[in-house]
N, C-alpha and C positions, 0 to 999 in steps of 0.2 A: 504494500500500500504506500506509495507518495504519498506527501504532507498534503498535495495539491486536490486528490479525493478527498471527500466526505466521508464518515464516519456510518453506517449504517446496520442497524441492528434489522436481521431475518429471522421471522419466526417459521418454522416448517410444522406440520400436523406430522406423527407416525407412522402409525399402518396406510400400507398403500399410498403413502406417501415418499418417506424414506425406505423401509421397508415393507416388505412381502411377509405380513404374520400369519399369512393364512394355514401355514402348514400344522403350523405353533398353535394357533388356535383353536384348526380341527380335531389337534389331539387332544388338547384340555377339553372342551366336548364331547368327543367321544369317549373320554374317562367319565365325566363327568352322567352322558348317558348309562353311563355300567354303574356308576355308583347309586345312582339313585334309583334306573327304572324307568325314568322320563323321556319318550320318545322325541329326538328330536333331529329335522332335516338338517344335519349340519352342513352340508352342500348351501343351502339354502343361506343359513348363517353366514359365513365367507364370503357367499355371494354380494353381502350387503354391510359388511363393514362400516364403523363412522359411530354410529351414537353409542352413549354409553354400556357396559356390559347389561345393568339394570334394565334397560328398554328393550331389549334383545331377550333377554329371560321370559319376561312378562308376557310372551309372546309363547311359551312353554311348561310354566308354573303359574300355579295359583297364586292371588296375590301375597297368600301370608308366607308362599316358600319361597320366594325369588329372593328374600334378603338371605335368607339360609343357603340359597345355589349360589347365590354369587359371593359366599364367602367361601364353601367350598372349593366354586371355580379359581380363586386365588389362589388360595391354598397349592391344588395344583398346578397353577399355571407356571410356577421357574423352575421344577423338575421335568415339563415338556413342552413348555412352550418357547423356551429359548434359543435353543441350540440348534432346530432346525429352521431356523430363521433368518433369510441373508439379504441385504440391503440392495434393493429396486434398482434397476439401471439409471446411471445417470446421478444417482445418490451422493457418493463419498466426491463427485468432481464439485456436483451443486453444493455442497457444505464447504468445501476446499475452496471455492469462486466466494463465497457468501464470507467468510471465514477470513478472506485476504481484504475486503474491505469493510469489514468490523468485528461483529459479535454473532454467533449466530445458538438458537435456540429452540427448544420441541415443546410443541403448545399440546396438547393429547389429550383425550377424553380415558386413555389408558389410566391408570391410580399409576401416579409417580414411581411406585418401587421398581414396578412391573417396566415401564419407561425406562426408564437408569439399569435396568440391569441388559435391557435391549441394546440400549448406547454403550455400554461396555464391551457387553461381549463383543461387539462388531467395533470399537474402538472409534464409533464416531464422532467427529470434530464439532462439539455441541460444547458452548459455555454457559449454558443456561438450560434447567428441566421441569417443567412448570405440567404436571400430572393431570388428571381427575376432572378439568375442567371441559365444557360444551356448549357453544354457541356464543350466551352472552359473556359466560366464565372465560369463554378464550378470549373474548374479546377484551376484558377486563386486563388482561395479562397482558394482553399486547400495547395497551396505553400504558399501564405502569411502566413496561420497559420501552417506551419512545418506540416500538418498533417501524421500521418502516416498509414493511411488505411482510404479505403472511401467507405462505404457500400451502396449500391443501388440494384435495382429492374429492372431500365431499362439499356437496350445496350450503351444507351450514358451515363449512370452512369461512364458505366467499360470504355467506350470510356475517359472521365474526368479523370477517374484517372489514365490511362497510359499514358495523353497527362501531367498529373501531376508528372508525375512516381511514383506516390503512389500506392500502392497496392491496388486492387479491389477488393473486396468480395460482389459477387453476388447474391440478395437472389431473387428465383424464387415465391414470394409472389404477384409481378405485373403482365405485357402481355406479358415479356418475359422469356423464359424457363430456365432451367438451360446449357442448349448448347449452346440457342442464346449468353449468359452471357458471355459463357466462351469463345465462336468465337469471342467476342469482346472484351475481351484482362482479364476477370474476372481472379484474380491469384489463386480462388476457388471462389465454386459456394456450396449455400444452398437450400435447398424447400423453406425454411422459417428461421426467428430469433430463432426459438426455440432451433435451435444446436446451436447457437453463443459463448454461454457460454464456450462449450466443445472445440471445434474450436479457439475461443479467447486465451484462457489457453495454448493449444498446440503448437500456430503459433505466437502470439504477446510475 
């Protein structure tokens, strides 16, 4: 970074953002179906990554058990949901481009542990880890930290950051397209991180 750039903090969302959890996910699921007895389309589940674990449940349990699955679901999600988990194309360059001209940081509806032990294992260039949060929560986060663009995969990603008035750059990498992206307020929209670099250069 020359003195002569700006200083710019990047917020990224996780899953299907940075990384690909789905494998990691389906396995906590699938344990998670054996433990309890609770039939559930975990295909289906992957397929639609983004809000929180809780809204996703709820969609499978009664209301009085979903606080009891998704404690269990924690429980086991870092004995299998970590380690088959590898960072999305275009990832570690977009943290490395973001990273050279400031701070960069993972906004997540993931719970923080769970987050940080994801950015470990895969060693990514993240100086900030802000967990558990969704929608208005991220957006909250990204005004505390000045951020100046906040990249995500889902609708309420782009939703967060024009409730932030940060700029959204939408990458069609999760369930939603590059249209849904941009009908939801995205100030551009990618397939994937792998143009980020070109894009980043151009617009930041």
């Amino acid at each position: 970074m020359t003195r002569s750039e700006p200083t710019v903090v990047v917020g990224f969302d996780l899953d299907m953002t940075l990384i690909d959890s789905r494998p990691g996910i389906a396995a906590t699921y699938h344990e998670l179906v054996r433990r309890t007895g609770v039939p559930i389309d975990v295909d289906l589940v992957v397929s639609r990554l983004g809000p929180p674990l809780e809204v996703e449940l709820a969609n499978w349990f009664a209301d009085t058990e979903v606080d009891k699955a998704a404690q269990l679901y924690r429980e086991l999600y870092p004995d299998l949901a970590i380690e088959p988990v590898g960072p999305l194309p275009g990832a570690i360059a977009a943290l490395e481009m973001a990273a050279a001209r400031g701070e960069t940081m993972v906004v997540t509806a993931k719970n923080e542990r769970d987050a940080r032990l994801h950015v470990e294992h895969l060693g990514l260039q993240v100086d900030h880890v802000a967990g558990g949060v969704w929608r208005d929560g991220k957006s909250e986060v990204l005004v505390r930290h000045r951020a100046g663009l906040y990249v995500g995969d889902h609708v309420h990603d782009m939703e967060a950051a024009r409730i932030a008035e940060v700029p959204g750059l939408g990458v069609a990498s999760g369930p939603c397209s590059e249209q849904e992206l941009a009908a939801a307020g995205a100030t551009a929209t990618l397939p994937d991180l792998t143009g980020f670099a070109t894009w980043f250069s151009e617009h930041v």
